[in-house]
Structures are given as C-alpha cells and as structure tokens.
N, CA, C, O and CB atoms as a CASP TS submission, in Angstrom:
PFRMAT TS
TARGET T0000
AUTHOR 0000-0000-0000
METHOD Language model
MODEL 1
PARENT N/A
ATOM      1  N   UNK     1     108.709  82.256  86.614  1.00  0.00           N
ATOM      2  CA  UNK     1     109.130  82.807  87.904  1.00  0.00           C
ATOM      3  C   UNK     1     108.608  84.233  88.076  1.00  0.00           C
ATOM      4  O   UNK     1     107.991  84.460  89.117  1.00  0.00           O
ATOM      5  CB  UNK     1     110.668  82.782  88.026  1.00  0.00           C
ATOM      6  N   UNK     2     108.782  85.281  87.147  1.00  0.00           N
ATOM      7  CA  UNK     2     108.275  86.676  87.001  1.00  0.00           C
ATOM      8  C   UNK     2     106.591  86.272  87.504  1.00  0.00           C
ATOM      9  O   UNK     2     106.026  86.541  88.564  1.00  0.00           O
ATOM     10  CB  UNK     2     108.523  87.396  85.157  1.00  0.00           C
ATOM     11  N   UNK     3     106.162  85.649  86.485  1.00  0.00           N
ATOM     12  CA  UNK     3     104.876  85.671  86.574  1.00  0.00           C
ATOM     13  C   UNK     3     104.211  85.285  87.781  1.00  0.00           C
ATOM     14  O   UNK     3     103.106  85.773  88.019  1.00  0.00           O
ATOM     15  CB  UNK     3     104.470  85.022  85.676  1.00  0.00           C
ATOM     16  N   UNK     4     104.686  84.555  88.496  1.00  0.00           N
ATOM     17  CA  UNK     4     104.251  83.782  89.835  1.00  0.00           C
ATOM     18  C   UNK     4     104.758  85.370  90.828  1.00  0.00           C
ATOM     19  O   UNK     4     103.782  85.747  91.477  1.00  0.00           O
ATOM     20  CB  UNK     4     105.417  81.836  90.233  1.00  0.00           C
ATOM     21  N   UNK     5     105.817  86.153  91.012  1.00  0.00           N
ATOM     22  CA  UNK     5     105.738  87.052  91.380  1.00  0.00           C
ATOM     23  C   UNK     5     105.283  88.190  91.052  1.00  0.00           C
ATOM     24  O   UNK     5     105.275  89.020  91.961  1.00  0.00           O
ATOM     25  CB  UNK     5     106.356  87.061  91.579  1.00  0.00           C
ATOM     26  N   UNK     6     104.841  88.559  89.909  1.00  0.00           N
ATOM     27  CA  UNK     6     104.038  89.411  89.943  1.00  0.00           C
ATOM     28  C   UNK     6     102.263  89.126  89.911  1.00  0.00           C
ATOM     29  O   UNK     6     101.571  90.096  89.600  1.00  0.00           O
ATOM     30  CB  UNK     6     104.552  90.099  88.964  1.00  0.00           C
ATOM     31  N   UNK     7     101.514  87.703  90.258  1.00  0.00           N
ATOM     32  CA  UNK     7     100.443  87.134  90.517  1.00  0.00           C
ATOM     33  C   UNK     7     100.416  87.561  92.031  1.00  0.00           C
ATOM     34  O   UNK     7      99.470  88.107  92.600  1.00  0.00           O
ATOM     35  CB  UNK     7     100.415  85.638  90.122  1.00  0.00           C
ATOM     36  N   UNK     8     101.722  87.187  92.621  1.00  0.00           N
ATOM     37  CA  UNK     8     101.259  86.828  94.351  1.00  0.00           C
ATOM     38  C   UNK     8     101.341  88.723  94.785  1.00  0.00           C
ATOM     39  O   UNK     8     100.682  89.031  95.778  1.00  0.00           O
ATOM     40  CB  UNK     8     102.951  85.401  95.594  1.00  0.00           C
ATOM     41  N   UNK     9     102.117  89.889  94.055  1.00  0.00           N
ATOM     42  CA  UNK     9     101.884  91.170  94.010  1.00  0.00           C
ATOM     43  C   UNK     9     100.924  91.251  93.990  1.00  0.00           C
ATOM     44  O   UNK     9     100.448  91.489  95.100  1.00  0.00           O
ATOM     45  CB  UNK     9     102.283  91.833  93.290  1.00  0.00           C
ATOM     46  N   UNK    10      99.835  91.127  92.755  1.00  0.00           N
ATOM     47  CA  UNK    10      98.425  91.445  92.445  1.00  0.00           C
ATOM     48  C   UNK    10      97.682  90.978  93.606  1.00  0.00           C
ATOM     49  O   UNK    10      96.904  91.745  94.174  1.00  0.00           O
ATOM     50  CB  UNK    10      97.896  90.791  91.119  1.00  0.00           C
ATOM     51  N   UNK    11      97.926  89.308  94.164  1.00  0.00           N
ATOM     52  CA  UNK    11      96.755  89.060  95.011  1.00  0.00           C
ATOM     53  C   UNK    11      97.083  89.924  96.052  1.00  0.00           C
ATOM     54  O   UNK    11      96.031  90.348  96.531  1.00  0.00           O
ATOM     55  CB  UNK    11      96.490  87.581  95.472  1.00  0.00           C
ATOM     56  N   UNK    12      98.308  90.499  96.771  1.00  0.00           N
ATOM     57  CA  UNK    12      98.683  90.968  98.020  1.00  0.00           C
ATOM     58  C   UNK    12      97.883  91.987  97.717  1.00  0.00           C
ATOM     59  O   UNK    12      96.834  92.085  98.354  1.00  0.00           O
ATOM     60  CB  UNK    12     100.153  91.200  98.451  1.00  0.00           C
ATOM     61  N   UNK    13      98.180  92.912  96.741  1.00  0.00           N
ATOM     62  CA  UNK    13      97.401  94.649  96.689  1.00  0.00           C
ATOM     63  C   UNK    13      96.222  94.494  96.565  1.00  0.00           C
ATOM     64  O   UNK    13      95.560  95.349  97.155  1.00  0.00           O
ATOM     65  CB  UNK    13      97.727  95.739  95.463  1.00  0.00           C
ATOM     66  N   UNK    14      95.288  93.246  95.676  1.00  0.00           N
ATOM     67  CA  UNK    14      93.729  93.125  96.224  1.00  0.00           C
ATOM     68  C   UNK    14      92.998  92.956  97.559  1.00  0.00           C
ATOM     69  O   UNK    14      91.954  93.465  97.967  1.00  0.00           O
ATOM     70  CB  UNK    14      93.280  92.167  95.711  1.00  0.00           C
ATOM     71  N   UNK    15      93.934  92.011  98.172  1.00  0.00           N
ATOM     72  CA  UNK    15      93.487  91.882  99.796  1.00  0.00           C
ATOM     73  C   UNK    15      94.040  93.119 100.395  1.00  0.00           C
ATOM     74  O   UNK    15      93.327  93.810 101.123  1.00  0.00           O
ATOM     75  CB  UNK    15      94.149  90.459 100.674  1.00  0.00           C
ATOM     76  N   UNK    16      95.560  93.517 100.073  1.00  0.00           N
ATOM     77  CA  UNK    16      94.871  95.079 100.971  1.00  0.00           C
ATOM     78  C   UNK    16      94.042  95.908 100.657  1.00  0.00           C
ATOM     79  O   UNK    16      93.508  96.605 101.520  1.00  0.00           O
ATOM     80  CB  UNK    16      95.648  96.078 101.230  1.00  0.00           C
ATOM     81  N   UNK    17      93.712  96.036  99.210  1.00  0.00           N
ATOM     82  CA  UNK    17      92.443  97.137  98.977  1.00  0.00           C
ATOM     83  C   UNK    17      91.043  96.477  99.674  1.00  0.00           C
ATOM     84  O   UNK    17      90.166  97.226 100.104  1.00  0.00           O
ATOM     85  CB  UNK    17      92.121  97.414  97.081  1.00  0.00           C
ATOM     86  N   UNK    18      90.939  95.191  99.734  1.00  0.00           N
ATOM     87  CA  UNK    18      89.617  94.827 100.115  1.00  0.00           C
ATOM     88  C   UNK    18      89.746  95.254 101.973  1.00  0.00           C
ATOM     89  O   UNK    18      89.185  95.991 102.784  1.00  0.00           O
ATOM     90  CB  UNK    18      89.287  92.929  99.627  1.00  0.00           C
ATOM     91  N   UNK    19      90.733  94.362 101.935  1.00  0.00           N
ATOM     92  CA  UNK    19      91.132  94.818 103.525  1.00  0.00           C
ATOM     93  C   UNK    19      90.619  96.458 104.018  1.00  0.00           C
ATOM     94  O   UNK    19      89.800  96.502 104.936  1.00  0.00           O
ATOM     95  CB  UNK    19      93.024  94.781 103.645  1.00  0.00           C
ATOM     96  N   UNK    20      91.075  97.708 103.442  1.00  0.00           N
ATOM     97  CA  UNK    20      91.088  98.664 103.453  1.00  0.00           C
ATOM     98  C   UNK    20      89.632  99.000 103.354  1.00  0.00           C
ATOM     99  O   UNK    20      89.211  99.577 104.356  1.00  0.00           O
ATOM    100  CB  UNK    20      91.940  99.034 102.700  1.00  0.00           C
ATOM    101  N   UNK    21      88.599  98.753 102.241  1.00  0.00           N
ATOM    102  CA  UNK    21      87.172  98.933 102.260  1.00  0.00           C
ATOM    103  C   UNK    21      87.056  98.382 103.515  1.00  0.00           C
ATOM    104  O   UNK    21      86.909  99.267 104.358  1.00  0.00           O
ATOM    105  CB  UNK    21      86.287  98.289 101.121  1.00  0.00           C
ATOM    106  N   UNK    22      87.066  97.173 104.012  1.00  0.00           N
ATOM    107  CA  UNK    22      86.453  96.877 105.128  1.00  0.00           C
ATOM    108  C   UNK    22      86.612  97.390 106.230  1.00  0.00           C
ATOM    109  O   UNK    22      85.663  97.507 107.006  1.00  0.00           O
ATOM    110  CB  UNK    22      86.543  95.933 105.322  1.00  0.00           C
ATOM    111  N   UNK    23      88.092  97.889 106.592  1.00  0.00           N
ATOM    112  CA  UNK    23      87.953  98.999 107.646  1.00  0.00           C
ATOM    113  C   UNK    23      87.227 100.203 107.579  1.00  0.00           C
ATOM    114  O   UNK    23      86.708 100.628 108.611  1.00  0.00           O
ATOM    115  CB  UNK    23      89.051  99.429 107.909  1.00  0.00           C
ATOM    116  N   UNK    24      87.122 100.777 106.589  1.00  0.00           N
ATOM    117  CA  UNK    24      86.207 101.847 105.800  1.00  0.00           C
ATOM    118  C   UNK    24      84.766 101.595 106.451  1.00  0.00           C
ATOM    119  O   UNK    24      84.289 102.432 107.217  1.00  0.00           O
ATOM    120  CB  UNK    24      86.178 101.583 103.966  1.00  0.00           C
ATOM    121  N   UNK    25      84.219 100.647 106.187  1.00  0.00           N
ATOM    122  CA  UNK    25      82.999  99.618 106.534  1.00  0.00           C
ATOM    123  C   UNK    25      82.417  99.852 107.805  1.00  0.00           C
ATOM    124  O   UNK    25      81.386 100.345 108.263  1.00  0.00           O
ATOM    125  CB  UNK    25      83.430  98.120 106.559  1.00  0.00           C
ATOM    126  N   UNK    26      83.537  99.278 108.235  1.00  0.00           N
ATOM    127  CA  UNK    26      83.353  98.723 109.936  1.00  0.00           C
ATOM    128  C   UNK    26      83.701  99.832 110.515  1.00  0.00           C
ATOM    129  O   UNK    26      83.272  99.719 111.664  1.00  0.00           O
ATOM    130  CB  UNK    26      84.347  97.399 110.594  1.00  0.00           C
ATOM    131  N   UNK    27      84.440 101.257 110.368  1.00  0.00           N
ATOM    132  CA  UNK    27      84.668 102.915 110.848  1.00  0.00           C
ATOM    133  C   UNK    27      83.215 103.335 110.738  1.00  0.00           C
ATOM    134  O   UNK    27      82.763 103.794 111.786  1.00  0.00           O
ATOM    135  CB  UNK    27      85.806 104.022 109.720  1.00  0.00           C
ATOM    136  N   UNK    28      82.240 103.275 109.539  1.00  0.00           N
ATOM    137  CA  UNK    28      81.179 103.987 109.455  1.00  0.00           C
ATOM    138  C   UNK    28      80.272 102.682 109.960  1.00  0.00           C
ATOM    139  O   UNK    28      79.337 102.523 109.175  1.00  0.00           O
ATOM    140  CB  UNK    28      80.921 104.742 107.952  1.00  0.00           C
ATOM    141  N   UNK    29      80.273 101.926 110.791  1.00  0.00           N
ATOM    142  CA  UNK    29      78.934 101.071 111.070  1.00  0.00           C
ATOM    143  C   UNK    29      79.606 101.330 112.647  1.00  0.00           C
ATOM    144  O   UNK    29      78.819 101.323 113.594  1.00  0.00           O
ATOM    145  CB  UNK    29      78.638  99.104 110.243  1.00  0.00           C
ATOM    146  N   UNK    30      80.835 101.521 112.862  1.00  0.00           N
ATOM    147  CA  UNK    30      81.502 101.628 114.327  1.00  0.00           C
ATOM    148  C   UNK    30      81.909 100.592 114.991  1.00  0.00           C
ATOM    149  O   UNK    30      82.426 100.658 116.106  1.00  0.00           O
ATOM    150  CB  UNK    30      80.735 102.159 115.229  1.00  0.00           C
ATOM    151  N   UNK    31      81.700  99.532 114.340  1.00  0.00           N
ATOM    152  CA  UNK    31      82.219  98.378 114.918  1.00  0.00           C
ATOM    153  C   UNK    31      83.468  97.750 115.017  1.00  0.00           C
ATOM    154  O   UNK    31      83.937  97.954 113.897  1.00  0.00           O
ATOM    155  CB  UNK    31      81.695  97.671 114.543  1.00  0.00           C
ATOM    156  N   UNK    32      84.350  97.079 115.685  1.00  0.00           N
ATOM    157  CA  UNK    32      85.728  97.004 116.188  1.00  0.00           C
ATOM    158  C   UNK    32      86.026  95.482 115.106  1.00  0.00           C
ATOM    159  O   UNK    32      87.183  95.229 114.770  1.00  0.00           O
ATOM    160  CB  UNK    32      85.856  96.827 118.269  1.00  0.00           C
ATOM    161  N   UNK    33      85.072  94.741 114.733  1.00  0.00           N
ATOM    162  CA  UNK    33      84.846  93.379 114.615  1.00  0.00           C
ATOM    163  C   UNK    33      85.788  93.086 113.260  1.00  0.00           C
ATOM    164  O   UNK    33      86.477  92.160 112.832  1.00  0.00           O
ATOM    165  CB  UNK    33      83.153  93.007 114.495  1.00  0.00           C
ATOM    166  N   UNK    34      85.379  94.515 112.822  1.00  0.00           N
ATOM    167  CA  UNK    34      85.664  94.413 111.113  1.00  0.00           C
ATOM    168  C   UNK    34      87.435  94.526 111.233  1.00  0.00           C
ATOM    169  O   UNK    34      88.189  93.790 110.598  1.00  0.00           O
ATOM    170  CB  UNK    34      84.762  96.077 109.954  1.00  0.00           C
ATOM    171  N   UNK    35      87.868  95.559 112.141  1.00  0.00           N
ATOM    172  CA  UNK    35      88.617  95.675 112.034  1.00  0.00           C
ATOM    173  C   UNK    35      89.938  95.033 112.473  1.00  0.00           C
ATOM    174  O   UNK    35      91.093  95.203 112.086  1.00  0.00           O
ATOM    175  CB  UNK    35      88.339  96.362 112.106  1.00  0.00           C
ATOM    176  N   UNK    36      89.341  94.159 113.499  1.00  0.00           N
ATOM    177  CA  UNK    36      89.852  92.638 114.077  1.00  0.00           C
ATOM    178  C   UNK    36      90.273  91.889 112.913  1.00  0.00           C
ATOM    179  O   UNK    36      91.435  91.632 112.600  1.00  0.00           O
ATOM    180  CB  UNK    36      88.631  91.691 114.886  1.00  0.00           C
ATOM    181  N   UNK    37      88.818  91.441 112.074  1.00  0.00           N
ATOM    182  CA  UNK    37      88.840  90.154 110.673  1.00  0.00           C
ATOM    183  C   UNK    37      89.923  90.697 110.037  1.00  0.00           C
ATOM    184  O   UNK    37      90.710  89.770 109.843  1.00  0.00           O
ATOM    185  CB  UNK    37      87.346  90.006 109.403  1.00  0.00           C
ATOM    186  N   UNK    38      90.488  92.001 109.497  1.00  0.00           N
ATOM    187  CA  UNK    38      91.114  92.830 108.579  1.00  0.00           C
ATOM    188  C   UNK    38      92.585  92.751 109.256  1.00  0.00           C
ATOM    189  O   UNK    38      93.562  93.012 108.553  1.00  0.00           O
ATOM    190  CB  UNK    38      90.390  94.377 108.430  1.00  0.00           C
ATOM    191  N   UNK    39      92.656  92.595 109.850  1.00  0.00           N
ATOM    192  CA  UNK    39      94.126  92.490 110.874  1.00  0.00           C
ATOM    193  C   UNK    39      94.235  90.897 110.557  1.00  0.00           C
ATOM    194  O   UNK    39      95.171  90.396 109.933  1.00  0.00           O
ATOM    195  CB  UNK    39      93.932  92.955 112.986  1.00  0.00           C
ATOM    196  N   UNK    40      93.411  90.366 110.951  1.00  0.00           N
ATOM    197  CA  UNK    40      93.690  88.820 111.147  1.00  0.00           C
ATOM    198  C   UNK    40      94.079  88.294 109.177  1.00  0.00           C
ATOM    199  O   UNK    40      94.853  87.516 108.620  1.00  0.00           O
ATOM    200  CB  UNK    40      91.805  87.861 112.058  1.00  0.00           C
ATOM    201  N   UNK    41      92.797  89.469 108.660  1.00  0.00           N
ATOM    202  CA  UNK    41      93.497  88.660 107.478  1.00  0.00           C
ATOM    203  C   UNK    41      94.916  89.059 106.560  1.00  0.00           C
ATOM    204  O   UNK    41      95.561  88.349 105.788  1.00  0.00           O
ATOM    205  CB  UNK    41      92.420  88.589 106.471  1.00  0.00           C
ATOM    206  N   UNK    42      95.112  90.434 106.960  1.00  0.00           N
ATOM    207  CA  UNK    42      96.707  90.712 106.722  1.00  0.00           C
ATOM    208  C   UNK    42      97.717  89.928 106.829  1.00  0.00           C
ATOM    209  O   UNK    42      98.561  89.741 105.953  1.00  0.00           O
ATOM    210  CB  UNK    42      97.159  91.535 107.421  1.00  0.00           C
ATOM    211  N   UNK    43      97.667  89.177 108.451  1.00  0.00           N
ATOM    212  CA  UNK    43      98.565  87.905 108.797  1.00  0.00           C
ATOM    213  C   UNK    43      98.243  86.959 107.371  1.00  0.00           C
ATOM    214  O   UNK    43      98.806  86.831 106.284  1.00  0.00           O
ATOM    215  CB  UNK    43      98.002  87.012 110.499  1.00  0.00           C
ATOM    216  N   UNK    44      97.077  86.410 107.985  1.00  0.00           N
ATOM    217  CA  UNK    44      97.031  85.299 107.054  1.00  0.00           C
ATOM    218  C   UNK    44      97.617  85.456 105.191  1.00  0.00           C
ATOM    219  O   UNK    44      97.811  84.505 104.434  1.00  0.00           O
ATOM    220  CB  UNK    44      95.397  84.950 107.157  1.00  0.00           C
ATOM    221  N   UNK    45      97.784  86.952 104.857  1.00  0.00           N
ATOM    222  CA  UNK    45      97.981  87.037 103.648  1.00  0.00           C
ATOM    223  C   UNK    45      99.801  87.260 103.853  1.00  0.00           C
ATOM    224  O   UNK    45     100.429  87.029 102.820  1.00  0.00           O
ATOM    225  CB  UNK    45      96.941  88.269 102.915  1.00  0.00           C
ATOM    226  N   UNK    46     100.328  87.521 104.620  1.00  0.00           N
ATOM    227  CA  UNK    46     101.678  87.806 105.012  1.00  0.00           C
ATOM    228  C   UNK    46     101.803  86.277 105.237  1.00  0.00           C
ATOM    229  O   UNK    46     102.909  86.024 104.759  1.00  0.00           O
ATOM    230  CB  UNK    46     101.990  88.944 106.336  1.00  0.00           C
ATOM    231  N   UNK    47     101.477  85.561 105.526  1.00  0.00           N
ATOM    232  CA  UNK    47     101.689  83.915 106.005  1.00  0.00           C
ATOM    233  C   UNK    47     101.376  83.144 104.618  1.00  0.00           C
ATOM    234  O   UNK    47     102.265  82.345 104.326  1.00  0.00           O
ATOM    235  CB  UNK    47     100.434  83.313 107.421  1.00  0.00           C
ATOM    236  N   UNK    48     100.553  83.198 103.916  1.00  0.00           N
ATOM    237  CA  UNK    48     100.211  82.605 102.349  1.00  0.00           C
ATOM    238  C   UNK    48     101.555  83.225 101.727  1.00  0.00           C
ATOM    239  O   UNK    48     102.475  82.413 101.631  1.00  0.00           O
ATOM    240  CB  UNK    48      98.510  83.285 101.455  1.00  0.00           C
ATOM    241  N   UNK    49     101.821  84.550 101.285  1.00  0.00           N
ATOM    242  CA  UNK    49     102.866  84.938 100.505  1.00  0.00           C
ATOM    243  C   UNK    49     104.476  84.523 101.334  1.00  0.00           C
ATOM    244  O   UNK    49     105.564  84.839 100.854  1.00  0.00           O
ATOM    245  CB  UNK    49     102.591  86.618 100.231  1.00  0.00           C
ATOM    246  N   UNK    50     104.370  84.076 102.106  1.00  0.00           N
ATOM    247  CA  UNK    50     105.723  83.533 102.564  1.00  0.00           C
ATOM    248  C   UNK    50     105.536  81.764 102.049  1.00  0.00           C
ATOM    249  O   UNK    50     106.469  81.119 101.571  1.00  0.00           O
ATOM    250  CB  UNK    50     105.957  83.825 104.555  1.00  0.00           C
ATOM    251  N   UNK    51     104.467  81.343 102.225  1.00  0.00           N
ATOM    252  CA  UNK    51     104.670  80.018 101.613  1.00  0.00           C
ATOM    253  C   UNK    51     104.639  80.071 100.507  1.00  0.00           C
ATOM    254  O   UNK    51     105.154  79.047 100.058  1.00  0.00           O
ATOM    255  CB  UNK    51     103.930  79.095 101.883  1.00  0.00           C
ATOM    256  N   UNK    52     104.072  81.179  99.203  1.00  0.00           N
ATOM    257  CA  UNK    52     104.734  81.287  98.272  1.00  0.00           C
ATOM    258  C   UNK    52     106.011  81.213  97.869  1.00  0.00           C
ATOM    259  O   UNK    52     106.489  80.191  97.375  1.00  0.00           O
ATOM    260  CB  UNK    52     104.485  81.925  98.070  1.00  0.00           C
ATOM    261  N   UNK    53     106.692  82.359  98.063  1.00  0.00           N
ATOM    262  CA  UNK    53     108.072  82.664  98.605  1.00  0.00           C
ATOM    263  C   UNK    53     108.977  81.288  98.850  1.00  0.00           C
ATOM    264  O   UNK    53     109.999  80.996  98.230  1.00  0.00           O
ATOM    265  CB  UNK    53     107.889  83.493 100.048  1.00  0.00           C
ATOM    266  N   UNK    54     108.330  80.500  99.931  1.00  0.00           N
ATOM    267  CA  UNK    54     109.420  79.329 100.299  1.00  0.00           C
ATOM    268  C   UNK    54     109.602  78.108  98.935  1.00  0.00           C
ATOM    269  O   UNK    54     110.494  77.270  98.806  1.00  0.00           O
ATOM    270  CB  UNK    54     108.747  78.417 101.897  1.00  0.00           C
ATOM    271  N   UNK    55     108.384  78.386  98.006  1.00  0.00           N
ATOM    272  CA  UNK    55     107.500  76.791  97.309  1.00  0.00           C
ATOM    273  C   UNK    55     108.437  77.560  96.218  1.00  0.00           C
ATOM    274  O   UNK    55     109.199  76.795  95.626  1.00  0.00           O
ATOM    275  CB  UNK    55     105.164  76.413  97.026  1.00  0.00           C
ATOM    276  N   UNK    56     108.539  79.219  95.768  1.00  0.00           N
ATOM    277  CA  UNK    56     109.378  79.200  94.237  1.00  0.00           C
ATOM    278  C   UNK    56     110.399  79.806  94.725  1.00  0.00           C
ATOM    279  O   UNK    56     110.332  80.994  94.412  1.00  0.00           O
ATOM    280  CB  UNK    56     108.767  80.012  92.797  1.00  0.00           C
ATOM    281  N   UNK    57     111.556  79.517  95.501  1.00  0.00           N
ATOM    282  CA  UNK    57     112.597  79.476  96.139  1.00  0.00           C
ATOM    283  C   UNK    57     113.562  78.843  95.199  1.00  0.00           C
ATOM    284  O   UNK    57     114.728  78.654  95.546  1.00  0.00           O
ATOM    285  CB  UNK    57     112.408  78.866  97.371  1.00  0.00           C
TER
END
C-alpha cells in the first residue's frame, strides 16, 4: 500500500517537473501550444491519480 503511494507521488512530481520544462520550452519559443498540452496533461495526471486512489481504496 505505502509503496503504490509513494510510486503514484514519484510519477505525479515527474510529470510536473516535465510539465514545468515544457512551459519553460514553449515561454522561450513563444508559443501558447505548449502550454495548452501542459495544462491538458496536468488534468489527465490529476484524473490517472484519482483512478489510482479509487483501485487501492
């Protein structure tokens, strides 16, 4: 149980650090696009860690 929560921690803080480069990215190229995908994939990682959440309930 620990371990499955502190796995789905690790993946959350990698996708926001990646998340975070990519706004980084898409600020110095100026484009809005990046920062759209980076939003969209926050959800999607807030939506994966809740079906975590529900599956070791």
């Amino acid at each position: 149980m620990q371990k499955i929560i502190d796995m789905s921690k690790f993946l959350f803080s990698l996708i926001l650090f990646i998340m975070i480069v990519v706004i980084y990215i898409g600020k110095s190229i100026g484009g809005y696009s990046a920062i759209v995908s980076s939003i969209m994939l926050e959800l999607d990682t807030v939506l994966y860690n809740k079906k975590i959440f529900f599956i070791y309930k």
